[in-house]
C-alpha positions as CSV (number, residue, x, y, z in Angstrom):
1,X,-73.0,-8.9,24.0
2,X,-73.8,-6.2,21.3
3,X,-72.9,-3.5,23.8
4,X,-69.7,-5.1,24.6
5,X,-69.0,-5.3,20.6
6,X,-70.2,-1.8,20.4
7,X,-68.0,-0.8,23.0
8,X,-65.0,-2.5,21.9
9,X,-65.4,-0.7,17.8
10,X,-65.7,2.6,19.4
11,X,-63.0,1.9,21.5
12,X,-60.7,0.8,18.4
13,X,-61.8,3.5,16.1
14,X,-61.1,5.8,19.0
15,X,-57.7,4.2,18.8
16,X,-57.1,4.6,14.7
17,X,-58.4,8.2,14.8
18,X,-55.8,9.0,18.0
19,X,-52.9,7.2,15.4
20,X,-53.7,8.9,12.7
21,X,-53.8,12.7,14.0
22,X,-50.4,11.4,15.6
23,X,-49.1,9.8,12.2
24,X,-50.3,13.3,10.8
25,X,-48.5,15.8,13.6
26,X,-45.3,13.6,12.8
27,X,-45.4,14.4,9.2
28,X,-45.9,17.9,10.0
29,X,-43.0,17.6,12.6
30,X,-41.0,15.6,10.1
31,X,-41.2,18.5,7.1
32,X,-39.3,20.7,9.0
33,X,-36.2,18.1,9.8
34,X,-34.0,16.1,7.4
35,X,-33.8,12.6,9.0
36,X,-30.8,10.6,7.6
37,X,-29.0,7.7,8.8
38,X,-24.9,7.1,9.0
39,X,-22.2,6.4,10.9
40,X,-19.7,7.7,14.0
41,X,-16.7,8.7,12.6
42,X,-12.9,10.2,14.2
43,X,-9.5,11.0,13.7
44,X,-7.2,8.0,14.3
45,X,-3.4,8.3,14.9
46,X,-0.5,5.5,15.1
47,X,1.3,6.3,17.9
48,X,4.9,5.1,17.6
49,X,8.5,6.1,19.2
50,X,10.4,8.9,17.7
51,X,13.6,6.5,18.8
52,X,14.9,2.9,18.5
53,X,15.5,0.7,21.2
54,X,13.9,-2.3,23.6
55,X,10.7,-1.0,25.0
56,X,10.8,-1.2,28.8
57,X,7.4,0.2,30.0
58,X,3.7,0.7,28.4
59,X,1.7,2.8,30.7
60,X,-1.7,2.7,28.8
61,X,-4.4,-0.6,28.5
62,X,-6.9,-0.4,25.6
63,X,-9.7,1.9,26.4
64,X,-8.0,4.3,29.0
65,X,-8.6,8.1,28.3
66,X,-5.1,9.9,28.0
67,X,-4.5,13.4,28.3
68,X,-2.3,15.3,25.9
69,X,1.6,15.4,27.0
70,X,0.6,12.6,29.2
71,X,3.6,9.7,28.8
72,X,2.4,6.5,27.6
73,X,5.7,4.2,27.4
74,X,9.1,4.2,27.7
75,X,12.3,2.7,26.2
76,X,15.3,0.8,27.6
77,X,17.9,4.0,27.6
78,X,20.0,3.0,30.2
79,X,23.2,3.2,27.5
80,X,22.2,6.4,26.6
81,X,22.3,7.6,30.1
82,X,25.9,6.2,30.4
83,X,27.2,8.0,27.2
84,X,25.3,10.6,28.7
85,X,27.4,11.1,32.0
86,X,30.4,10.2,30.1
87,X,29.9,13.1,28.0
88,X,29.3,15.5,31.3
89,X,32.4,14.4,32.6
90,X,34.7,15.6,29.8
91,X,32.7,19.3,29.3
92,X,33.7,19.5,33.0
93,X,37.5,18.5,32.4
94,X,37.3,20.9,29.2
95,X,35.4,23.7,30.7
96,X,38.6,23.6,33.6
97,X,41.3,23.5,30.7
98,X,39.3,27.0,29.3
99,X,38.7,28.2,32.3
100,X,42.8,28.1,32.9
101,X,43.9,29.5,29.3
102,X,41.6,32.1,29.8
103,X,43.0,33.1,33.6
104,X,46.4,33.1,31.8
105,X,49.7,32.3,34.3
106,X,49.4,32.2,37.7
107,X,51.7,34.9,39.9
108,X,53.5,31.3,40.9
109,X,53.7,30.2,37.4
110,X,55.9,33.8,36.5
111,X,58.0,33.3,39.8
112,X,58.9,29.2,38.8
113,X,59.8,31.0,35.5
114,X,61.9,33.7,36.5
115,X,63.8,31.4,39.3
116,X,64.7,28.9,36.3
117,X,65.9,32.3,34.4
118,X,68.3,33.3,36.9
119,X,69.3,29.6,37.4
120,X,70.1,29.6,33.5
121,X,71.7,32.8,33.3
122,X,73.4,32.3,36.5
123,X,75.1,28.9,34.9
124,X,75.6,30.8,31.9
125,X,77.9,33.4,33.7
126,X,79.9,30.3,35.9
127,X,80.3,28.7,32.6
128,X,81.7,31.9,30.8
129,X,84.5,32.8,33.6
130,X,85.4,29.3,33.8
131,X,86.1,29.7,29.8
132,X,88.3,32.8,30.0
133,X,90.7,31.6,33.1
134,X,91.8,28.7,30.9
135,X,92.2,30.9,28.1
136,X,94.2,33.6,30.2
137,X,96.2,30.8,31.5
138,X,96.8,29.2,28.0
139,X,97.6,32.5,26.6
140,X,100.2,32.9,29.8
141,X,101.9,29.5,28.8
142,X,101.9,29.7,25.4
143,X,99.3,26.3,25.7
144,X,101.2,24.8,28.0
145,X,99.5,25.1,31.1
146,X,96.1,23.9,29.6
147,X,95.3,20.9,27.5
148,X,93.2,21.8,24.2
149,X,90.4,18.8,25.4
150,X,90.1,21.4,28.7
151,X,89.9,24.2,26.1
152,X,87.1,22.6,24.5
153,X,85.2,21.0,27.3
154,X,85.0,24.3,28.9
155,X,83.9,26.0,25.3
156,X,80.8,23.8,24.7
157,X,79.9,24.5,28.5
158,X,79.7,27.8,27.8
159,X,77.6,27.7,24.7
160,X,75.5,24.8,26.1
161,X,74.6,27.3,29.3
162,X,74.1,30.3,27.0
163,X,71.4,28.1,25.0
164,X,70.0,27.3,28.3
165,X,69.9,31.0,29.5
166,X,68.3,32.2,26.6
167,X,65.8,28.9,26.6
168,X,64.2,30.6,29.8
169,X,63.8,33.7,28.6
170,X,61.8,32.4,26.1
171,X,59.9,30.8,28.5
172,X,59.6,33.5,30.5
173,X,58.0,35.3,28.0
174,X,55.7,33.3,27.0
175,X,54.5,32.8,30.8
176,X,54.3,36.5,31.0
177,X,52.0,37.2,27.6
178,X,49.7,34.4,28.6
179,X,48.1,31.3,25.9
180,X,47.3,32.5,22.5
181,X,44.5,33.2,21.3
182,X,44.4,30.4,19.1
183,X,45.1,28.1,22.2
184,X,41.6,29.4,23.5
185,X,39.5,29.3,20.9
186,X,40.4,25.6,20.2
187,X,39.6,25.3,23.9
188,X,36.4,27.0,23.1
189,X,35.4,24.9,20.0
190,X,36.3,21.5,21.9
191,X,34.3,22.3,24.6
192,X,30.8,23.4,22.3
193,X,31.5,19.9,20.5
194,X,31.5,18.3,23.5
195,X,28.4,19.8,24.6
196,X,26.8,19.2,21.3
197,X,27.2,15.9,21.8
198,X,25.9,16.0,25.4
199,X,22.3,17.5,23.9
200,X,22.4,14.5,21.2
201,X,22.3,11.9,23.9
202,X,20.2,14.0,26.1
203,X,17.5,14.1,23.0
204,X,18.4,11.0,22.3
205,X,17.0,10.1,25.7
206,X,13.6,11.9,25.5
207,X,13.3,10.2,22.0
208,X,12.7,7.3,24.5
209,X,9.5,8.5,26.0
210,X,6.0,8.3,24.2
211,X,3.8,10.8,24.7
212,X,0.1,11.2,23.8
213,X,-0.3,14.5,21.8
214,X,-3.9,15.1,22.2
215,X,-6.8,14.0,24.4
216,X,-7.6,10.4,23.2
217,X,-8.9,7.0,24.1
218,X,-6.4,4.2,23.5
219,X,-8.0,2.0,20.8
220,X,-5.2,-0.4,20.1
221,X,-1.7,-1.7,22.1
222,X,0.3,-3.0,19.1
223,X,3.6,-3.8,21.8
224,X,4.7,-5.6,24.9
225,X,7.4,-4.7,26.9
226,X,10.5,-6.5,25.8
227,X,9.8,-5.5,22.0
228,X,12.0,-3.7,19.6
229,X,10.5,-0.6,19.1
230,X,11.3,1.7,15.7
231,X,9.4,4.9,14.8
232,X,7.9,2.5,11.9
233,X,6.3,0.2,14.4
234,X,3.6,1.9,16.1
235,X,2.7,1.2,19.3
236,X,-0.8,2.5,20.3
237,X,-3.3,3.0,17.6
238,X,-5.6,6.4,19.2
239,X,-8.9,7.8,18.9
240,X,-9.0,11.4,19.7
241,X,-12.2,12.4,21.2
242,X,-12.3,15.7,19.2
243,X,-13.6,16.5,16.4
244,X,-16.1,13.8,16.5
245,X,-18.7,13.8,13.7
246,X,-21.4,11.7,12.1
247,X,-21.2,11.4,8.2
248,X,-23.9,10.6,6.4
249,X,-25.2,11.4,3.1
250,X,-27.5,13.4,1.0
251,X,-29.5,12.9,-2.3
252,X,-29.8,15.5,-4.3
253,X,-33.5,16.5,-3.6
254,X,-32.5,17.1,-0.3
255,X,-29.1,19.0,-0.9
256,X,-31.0,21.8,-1.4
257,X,-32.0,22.1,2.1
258,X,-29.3,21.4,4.1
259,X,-26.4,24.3,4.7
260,X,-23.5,24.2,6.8
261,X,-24.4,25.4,10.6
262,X,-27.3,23.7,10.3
263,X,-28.6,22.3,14.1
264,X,-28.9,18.7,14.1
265,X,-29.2,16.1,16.8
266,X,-28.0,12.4,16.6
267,X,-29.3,10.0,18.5
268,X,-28.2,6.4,18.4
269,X,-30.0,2.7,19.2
270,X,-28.0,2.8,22.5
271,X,-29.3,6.2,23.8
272,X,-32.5,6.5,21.5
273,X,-33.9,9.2,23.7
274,X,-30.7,10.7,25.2
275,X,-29.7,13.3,21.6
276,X,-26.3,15.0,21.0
277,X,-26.3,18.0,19.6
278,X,-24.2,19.1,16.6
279,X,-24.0,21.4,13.7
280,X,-23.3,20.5,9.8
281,X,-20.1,20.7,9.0
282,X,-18.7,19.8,5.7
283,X,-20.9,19.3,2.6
284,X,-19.4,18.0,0.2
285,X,-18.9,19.3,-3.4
286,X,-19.1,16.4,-5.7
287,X,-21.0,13.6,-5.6
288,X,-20.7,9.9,-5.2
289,X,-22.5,6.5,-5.6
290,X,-24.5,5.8,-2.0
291,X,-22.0,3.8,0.1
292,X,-22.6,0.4,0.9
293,X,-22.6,0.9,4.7
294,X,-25.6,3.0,3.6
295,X,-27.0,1.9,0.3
296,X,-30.3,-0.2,0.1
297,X,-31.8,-2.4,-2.7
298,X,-33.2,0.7,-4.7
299,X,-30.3,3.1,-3.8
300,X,-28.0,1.2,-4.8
301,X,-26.8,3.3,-8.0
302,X,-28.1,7.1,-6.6
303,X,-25.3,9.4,-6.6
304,X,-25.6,11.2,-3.3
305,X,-23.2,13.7,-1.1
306,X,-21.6,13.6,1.7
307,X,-22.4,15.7,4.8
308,X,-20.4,15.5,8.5
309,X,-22.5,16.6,11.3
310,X,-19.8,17.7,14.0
311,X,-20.9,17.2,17.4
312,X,-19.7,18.2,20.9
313,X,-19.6,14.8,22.6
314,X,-18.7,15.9,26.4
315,X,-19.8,12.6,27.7
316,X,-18.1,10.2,25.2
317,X,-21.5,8.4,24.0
318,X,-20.4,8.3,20.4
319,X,-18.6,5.1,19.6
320,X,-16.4,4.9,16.3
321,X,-18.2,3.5,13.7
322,X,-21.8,3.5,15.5
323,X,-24.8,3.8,13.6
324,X,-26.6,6.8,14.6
325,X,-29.7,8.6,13.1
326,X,-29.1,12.4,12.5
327,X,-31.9,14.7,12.4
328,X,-31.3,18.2,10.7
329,X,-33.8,21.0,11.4
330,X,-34.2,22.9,8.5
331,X,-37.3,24.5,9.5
332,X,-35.6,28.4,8.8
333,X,-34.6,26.9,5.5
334,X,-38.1,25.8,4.7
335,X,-39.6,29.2,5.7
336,X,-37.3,30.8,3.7
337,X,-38.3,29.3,0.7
């Protein structure tokens, strides 16, 4: 029985000497790291259309990973599309109407003109002999052998056909030197409005697809399809998966040991023995009162700084808002000193 007892105290104080040289090579370990506690942390955007409209098609479910440029939902455009091809249709009419000024008259066009010139001039000259046989003949008879209403008749038929004559000349002409220059360049400007408005609907249109504009994890889907959709109303709420960093915070005391670049690792409840690595980033500049996702009973009025400990995540084991425990070696630092 005594042996047994005996056996059993050297056994335990085996045990307490074995805990304490461990207790002790953990201090030692511990004087060269900072251990502080604090929280996951990462940028957030509200993802919402550029355009308004009836949404027609979400393409993401709360936590997918979406790549940048990748589209995420669409609107109903289909009116858009309609005013779109309306649009196209007159620039082609219009771009046929330039196309023609700027081509000038056809070799067809000038013959049709000269034809109706000879026709004119051609009336012109019956008209005009037709006028001086009754004037011969009234001169002859003294006015006898030709009634004044003739006289007249064949008068006005003569200046009527001279009008006419000189009419297609002008015509002619113009046929000949072509549109003006004005002509085209109102051509010109109608047809750059009309494509103008073309591009408006066309942006109009990719106003009507959302697209993710970073790597990201959807957090949140804040609309259905069948919603109104505005760019005020957002539609996804995402994470983006970089930068990721752990803030936590300082005192004072130990302000003095931490520097930005710092190694660190974080290691969280989840994945206790499964460390990310990660440098310190930020530190801040001015102090604050210890935050009460951090604070305990006797911190509660310690004015302490902030520190974000950026980390390179690759296998997405950092949750936002996870408590993690960040340990920052500042063994150089302590030789230093």
């Amino acid at each position: 029985m005594k042996k047994a007892l005996i056996a059993g105290v050297a056994v335990l104080l085996v045990l307490v000497i074995a805990g304490l040289l461990w207790w002790h090579h953990r201090i030692a370990q511990d004087n060269d790291h900072v251990v502080l506690n604090g929280n996951v942390d990462i940028r957030q955007i509200s993802l919402a259309f550029d355009g308004n409209g009836r949404v027609l098609q979400l393409r993401a479910e709360e936590g997918d990973q979406v790549k940048a440029g990748q589209v995420l939902g669409l609107l109903d455009t289909r009116t858009l599309a309609l005013q779109a091809a309306q649009a196209q249709a007159q620039i082609d009419v219009q771009q046929q109407n330039l196309l023609r000024l700027q081509h000038g008259s056809r070799p067809q066009e000038l013959a049709q003109a000269k034809s109706r010139l000879a026709a004119a001039q051609a009336s012109a000259a019956k008209a005009a002999q037709d006028l001086a046989r009754l004037q011969d003949i009234a001169a002859q008879t003294q006015g006898h052998g030709v009634s004044p209403q003739d006289l007249d008749s064949a008068r006005s038929n003569a200046q009527v056909t001279r009008a006419q004559a000189d009419e297609q000349q002008q015509a002619l002409r113009l046929t000949e030197l072509g549109p003006r220059e004005e002509e085209v360049a109102g051509a010109e400007a109608q047809l750059k409005a009309s494509q103008a408005q073309l591009a408006v609907y066309t942006h109009e249109i990719k106003l009507g697809e959302l697209i993710a504009p970073a790597d990201a994890v959807v957090r949140s889907r804040l609309l259905e399809p069948g919603d109104m959709a505005t760019p005020q109303r957002p539609v996804f709420t995402l994470a983006l998966t970089q930068p990721k960093w752990v803030r936590v915070y300082v005192s004072e005391t130990q302000l003095a040991l931490v520097r930005p670049g710092m190694t660190a690792s974080v290691t969280t409840d989840t994945h206790p023995n499964q460390p990310v690595q990660g440098t310190v980033g930020f530190i801040s500049s001015t102090a604050e009162f210890t935050p009460k996702s951090v604070q305990t009973e006797e911190l509660r009025t310690s004015l302490v700084y902030e520190v974000r400990v950026l980390v390179q995540d690759a296998n997405n084991a950092l949750r936002l808002g996870q408590p993690a425990t960040v340990r920052i070696d500042v063994s150089a630092e302590r030789h230093d000193g």
